[in-house]
C-alpha positions in Angstrom: -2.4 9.7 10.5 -2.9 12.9 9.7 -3.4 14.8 6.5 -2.2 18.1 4.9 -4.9 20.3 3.7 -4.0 23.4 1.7 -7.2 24.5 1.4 -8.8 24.1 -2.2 -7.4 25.6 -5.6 -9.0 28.5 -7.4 -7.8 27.6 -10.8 -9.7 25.8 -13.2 -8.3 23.7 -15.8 -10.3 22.0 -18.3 -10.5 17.9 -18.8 -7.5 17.3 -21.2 -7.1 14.4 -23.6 -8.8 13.2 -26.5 -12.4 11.4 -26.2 -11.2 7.2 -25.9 -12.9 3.7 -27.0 -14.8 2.8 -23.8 -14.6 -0.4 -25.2 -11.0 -1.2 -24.6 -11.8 -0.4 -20.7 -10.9 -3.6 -18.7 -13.1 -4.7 -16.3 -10.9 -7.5 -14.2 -9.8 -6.9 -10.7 -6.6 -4.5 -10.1 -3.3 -5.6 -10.1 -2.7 -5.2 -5.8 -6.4 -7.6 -5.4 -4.4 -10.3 -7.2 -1.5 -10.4 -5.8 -3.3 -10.3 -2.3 -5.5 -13.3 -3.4 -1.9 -14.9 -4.5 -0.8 -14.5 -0.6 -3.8 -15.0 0.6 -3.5 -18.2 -1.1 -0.3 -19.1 0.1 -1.0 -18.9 3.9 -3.9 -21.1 3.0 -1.3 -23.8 1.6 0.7 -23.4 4.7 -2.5 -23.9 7.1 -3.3 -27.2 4.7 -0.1 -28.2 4.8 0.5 -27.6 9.1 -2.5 -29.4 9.5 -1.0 -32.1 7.6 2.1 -32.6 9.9 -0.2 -32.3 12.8 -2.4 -34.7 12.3 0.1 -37.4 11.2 2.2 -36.6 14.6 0.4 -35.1 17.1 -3.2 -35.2 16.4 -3.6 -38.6 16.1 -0.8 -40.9 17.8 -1.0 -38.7 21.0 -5.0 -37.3 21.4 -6.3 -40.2 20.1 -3.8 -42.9 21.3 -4.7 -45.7 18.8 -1.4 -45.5 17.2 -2.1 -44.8 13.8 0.2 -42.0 12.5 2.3 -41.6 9.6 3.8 -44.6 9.7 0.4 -46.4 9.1 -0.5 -44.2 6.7 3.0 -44.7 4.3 2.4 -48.6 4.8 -1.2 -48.5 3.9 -0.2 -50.1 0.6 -1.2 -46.5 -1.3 2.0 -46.0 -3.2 3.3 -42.1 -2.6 2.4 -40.8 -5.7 -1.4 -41.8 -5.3 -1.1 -40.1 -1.3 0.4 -37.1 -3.0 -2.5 -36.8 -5.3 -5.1 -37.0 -2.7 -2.8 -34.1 -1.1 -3.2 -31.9 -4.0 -6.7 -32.6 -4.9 -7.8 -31.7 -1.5 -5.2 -28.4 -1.9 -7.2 -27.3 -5.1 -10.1 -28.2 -3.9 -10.2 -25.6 -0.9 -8.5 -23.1 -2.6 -11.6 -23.1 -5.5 -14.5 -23.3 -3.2 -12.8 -20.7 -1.1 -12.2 -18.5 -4.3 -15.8 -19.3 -5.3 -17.0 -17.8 -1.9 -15.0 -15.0 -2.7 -12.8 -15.3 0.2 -9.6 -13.7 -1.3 -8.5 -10.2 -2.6 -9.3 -6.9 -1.0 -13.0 -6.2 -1.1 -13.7 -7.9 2.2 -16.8 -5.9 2.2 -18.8 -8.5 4.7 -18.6 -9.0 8.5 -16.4 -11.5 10.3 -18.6 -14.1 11.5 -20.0 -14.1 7.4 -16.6 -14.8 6.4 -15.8 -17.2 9.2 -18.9 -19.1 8.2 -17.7 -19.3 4.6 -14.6 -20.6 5.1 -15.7 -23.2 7.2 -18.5 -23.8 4.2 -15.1 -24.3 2.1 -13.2 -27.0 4.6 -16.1 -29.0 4.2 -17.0 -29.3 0.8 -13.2 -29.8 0.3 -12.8 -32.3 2.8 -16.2 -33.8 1.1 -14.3 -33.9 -2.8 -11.1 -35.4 -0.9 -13.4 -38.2 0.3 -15.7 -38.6 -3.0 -11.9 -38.7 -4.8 -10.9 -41.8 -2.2 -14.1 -43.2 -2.4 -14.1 -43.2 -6.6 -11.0 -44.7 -6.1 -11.5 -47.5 -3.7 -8.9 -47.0 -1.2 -9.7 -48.1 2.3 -6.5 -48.3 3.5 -5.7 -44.6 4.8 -6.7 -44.2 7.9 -10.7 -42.6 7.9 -9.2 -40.6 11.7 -6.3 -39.0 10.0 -8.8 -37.6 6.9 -11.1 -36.5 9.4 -7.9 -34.7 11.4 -6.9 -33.1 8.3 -10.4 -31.7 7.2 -10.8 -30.6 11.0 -7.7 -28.4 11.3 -7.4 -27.5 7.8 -10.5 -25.7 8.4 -9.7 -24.4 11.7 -6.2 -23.4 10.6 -7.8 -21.6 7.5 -9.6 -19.8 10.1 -7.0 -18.3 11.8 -5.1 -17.6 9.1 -8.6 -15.6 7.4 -8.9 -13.7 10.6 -4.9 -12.7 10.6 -5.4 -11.1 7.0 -8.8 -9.3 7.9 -6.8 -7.7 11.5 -3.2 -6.9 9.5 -6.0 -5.3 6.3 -8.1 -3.4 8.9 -5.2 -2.3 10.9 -3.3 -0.8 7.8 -6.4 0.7 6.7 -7.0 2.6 10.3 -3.5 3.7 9.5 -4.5 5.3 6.1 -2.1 2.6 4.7 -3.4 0.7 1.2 -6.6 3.2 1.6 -7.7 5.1 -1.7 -8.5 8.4 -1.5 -11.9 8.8 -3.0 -13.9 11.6 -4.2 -17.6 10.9 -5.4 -19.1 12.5 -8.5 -22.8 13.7 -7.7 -23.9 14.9 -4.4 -27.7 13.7 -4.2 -29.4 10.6 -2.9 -27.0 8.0 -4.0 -23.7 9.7 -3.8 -24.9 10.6 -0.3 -25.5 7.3 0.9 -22.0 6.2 -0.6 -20.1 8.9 1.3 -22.4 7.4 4.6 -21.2 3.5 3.8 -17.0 4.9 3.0 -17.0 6.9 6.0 -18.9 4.7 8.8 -17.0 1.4 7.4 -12.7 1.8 7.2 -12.9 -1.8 6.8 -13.7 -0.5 3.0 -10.4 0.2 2.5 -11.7 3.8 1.3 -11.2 7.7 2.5 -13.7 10.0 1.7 -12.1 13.5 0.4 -15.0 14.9 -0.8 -17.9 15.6 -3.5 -17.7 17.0 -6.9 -20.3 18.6 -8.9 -21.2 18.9 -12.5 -19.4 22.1 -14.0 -23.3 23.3 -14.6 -24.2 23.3 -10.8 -27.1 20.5 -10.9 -25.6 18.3 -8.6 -25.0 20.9 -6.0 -27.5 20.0 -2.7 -27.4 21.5 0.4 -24.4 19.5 1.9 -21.6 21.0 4.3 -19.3 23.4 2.0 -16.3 21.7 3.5 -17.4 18.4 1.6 -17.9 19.7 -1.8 -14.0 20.2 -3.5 -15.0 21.7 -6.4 -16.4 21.7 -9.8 -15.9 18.6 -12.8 -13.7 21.6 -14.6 -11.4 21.5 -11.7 -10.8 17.3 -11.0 -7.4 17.3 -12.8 -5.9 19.7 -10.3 -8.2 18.3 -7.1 -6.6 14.5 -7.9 -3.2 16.3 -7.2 -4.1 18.3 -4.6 -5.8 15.6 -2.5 -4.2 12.5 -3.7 -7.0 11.0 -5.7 -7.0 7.6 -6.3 -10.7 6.7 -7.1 -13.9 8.3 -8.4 -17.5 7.1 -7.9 -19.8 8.4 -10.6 -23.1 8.3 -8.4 -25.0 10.0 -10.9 -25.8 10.0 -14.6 -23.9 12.1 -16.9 -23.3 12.0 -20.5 -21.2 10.2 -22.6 -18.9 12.7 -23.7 -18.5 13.5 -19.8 -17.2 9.9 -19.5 -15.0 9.4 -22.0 -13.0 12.7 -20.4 -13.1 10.9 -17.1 -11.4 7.6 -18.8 -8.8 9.8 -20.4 -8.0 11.3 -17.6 -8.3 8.5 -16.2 -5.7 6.9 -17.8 -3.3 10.5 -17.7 -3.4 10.1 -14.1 -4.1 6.4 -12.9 -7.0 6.5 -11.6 -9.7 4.0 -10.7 -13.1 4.7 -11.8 -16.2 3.3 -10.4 -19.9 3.6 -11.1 -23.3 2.4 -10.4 -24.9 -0.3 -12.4 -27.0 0.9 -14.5 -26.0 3.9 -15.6 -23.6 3.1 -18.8 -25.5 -0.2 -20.1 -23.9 -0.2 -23.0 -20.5 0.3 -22.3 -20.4 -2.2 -19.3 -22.2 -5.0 -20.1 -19.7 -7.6 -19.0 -17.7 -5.6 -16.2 -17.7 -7.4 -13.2 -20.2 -6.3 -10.2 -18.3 -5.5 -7.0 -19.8 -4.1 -3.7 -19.1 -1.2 -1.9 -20.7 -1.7 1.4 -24.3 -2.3 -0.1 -23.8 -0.6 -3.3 -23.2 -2.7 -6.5 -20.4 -1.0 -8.3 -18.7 -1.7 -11.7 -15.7 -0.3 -13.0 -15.1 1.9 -16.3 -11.2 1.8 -16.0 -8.3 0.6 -13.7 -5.2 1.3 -11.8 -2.2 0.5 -13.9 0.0 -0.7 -10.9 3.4 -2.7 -10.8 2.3 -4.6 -7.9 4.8 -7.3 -8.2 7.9 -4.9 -8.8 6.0 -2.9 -5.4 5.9 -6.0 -3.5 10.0 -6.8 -4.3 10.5 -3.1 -3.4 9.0 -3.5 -0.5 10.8 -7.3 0.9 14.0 -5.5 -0.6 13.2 -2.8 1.9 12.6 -4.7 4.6 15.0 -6.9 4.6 18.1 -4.4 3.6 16.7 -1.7 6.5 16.8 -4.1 9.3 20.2 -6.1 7.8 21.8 -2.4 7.5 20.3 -1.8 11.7 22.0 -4.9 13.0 25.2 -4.7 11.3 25.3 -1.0 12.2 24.1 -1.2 15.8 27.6 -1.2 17.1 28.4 1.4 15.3 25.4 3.7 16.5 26.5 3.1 19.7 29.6 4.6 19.4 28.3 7.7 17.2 25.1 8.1 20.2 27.8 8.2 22.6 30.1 10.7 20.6 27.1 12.9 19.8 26.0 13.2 23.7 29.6 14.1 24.3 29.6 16.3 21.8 27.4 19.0 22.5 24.6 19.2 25.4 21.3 17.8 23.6 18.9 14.5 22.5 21.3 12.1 20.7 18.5 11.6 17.8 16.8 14.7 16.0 13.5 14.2 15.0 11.1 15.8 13.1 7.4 15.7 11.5 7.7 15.3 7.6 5.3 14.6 4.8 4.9 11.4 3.7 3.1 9.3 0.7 -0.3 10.9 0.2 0.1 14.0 2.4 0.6 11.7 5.7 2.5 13.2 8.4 5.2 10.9 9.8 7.8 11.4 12.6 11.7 11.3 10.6 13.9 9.8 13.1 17.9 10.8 11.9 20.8 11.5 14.2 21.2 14.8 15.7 24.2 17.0 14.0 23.2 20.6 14.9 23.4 22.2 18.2 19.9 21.6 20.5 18.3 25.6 19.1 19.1 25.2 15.6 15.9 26.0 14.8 15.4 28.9 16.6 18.7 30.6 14.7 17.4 29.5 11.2 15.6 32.5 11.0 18.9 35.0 11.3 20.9 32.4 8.6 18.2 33.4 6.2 20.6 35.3 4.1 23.2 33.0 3.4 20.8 30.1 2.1 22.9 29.1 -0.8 19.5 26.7 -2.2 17.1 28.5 -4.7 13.1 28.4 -4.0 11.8 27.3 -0.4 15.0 24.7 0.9 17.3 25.8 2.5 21.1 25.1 2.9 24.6 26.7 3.3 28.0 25.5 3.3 29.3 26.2 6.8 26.6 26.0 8.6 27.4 27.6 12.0 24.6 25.4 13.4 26.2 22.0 12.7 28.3 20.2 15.6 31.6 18.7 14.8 30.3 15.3 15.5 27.4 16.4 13.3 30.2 17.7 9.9 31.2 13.9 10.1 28.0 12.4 10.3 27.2 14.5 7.4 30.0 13.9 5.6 29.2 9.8 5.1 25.3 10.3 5.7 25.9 8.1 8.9 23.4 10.6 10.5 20.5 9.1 8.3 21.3 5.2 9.9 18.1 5.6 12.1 15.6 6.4 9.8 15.9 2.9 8.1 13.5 2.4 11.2 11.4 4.7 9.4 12.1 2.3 6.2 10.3 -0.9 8.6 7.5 0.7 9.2 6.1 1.6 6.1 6.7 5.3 7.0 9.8 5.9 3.9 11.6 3.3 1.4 15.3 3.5 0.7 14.4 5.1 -2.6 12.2 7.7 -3.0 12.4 12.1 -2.9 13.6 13.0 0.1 10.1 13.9 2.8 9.4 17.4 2.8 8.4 19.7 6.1 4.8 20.6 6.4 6.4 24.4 5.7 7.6 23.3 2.2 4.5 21.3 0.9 2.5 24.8 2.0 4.5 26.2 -0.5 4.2 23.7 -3.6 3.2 24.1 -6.6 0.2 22.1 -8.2 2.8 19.8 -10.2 5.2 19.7 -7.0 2.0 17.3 -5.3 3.6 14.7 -7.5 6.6 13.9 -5.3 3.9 13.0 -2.6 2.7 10.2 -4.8 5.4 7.5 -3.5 7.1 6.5 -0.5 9.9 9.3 0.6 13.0 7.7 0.8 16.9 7.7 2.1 18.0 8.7 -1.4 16.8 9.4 -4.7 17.9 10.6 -8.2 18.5 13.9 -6.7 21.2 12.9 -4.0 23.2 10.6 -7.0 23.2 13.4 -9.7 22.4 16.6 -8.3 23.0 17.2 -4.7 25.2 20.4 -4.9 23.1 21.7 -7.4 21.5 25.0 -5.6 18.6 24.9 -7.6 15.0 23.6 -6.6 13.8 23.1 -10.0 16.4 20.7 -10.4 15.7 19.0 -7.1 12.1 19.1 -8.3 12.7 18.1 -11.7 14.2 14.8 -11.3 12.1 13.8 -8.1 9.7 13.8 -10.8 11.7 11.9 -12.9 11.6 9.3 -10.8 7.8 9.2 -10.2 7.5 8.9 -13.5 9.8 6.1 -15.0 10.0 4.4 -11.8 10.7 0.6 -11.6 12.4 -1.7 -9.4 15.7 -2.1 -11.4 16.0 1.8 -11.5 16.2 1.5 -7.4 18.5 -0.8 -7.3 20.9 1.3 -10.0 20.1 4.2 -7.3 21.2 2.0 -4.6 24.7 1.1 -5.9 25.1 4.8 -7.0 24.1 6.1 -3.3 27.0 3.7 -2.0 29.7 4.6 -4.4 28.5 8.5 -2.9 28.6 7.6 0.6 31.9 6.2 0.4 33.6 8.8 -1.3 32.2 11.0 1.6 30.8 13.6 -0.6 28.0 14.1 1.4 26.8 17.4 3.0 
């Protein structure tokens, strides 16, 4: 997807914040690794437990056609509660070896066939503990085939399911989805090679935005201008500007220099990463992690909700395509009154600014005539909005189909398309045109920071108000006290407005 770029910004501001204890910096993996090593998991459970069913029904009784199936297996003599156990040691068991081999999470930083190799590795030393624990146990009566079934397309079931969550990471990454937005302190021989290994491997779940130099110029090198964003003076308003979610110190600076990083760090939620090595004594028990070939070790986490994200995002989902099905009869009907209406395309849509400066295409129900935007231009003196949107009462523009659509936001039914695909959630400020966000302010970036959405504080409290400050004001309002209990509050408020009809 494509990104916006405004060029860079000619103002400095200096690092604020006072100097931190870089000893209260935690060093365990981010919120969003855990909860994809928590699905990640999961699915594995699933494969253990498909494979189960298979190989007491089909697997055996009709490949192998010696009759021994479940039924043998239940009248072994092992009472349940012992079968159960063998269940869930073997369960455990592949889910340790396979966290040991560091199978789960995001940093998937090794190739396919490696990661293929170690989860086989994984289904065998399970299956090997299952049949140490039946062996130290002296049970002979389960069936040796259906074991060997079990370990068999446990392991090949665990396969398939590894190679699923490497294609769905690799295709949302491509997609600039779940990427971070990196910028790399230090422009010489390290930080170089770093920039080589984030942009020749997406798989890294990493976009390079640029370098940035030490406010005394002695990491400047002769690298292309376009890559170099800026000084260290200028990183508060850069992270706004370009979305910055991670920076890679790639070469030694001094303490002080650090501790204004963490601050900031913590102002903004930012990730910071740098090479071992180069703060001994302030990272002597982080974690080592690898970026491509580079061992990296962190100085300060994201502060994420990732569980209240992840219910934001199933509530999504599953009220967007709920709200299409019930609705489809009805956007029948309104398609059919809107092509009758007026000579034209039926759906209106639009490029708009999404999470992170991504362009997206807004798909809503036509309610202006075909040239509206050709005759926006001659309307400019009625706009009845303050700053750069625009808006007026009686809008000559606007169909009669398109004044009731308006009226009960039915025209806005199509983008819960938008809502499936990632593109917007029902909450969030309202997506911007390409033409606003060239206009914004450095604080205005903040709205880009989440998901646009169908509604937002601004359509429950303020949408008469005239005034873009406003508008502004509590978009940013939401960014910043956001949870998933305030969406739902939204939610019920949005409803109670569409029903009174006091839309516009």
């Amino acid at each position: 997807m494509a990104t916006v770029s405004l060029g860079n910004l000619s103002k400095q501001k200096p690092l604020a914040g006072k100097a931190g204890t870089l000893g209260a910096v935690s060093g365990h993996r981010s919120g969003s690794a855990s909860l994809m090593t928590t699905l990640m998991m999961f699915s594995d459970v699933v494969a253990i437990l498909l494979a189960l069913v298979l190989a007491l029904n089909i697997g055996v009784e009709r490949l192998l056609g010696d009759g021994i199936g479940l039924r043998s297996v239940v009248g072994s003599g092992t009472p349940i509660s012992w079968l159960l156990g063998y269940l869930a040691c073997f369960i455990v068991a592949l889910l340790l070896v396979s966290h040991h081999q560091g199978l789960y999470g995001h940093m998937l930083t090794y190739s396919a066939l490696h990661e293929q190799r170690r989860t086989v590795q994984s289904g065998v030393v399970a299956g090997l503990l299952l049949c140490g624990a039946m062996y130290t146990t002296h049970n002979t009566s389960i069936s040796r085939t259906v074991v060997l079934c079990l370990i068999c397309l446990s392991t090949l079931f665990t396969c398939i399911s590894r190679g699923m969550w490497r294609y769905l990471m690799f295709r949302r990454y491509e997609r600039g989805v779940d990427s971070s937005n990196v910028v790399i302190l230090g422009a010489t021989g390290i930080g170089v090679a770093l920039q080589k290994q984030i942009v020749n491997n997406r798989h890294l779940g990493r976009i390079f935005k640029g370098f940035v130099h030490l406010s005394d110029g002695r990491s400047q090198v002769d690298n292309p201008p376009e890559t170099c964003l800026g000084t260290l003076d200028q990183l508060r308003c850069l992270a706004r500007q370009h979305f910055i979610d991670e920076i890679i110190i790639a070469e030694p600076c001094s303490m002080a220099v650090a501790r204004d990083l963490i601050d900031l760090a913590r102002e903004m939620s930012l990730e910071i990463l740098v090479i071992p090595g180069f703060y001994d004594g302030i990272t002597p028990e982080a974690t080592i992690e690898y970026l491509g070939d580079f061992p990296v070790v962190s100085l300060h986490h994201r502060d994420e909700k990732v569980i209240a994200l992840f219910l934001k995002r199933i509530c999504d989902v599953v009220l967007s395509l709920g709200a299409l099905l019930v609705a489809l009869p009805a956007m029948m009907v309104m398609a059919l009154a809107i092509k009758l209406d007026s000579p034209g395309p039926v759906f209106y849509i639009s490029e708009r600014i999404g999470k992170k400066g991504r362009t997206f295409r807004c798909v809503k129900f036509r309610t202006m005539v075909a040239d509206a935007e050709q005759r926006k231009n001659a309307l400019a003196a009625h706009n009845e909005r303050t700053g750069i949107l625009f808006k007026m009462k009686n809008d000559p523009r606007v169909t009669r189909v398109g004044a009731r659509l308006r009226k009960y936001s039915l025209d806005e039914i199509p983008q819960f398309v938008n809502v499936l695909r990632g593109e917007m959630s029902l909450v969030g400020p309202r997506p911007p045109l390409a033409s606003e966000v060239a206009k914004y302010e450095i604080d205005h970036f903040r709205r880009l920071e989440v998901l646009p959405g169908l509604t937002g504080l601004w359509q429950v409290r303020a949408r008469q108000d005239p005034s873009f400050e406003r508008y502004v004001a509590l978009d940013l309002a939401y960014v910043e006290n956001w949870s998933f209990w305030l969406d739902m509050k939204i939610l019920i408020r949005t409803t109670e407005v569409v029903v009174r009809g006091t839309g516009s």
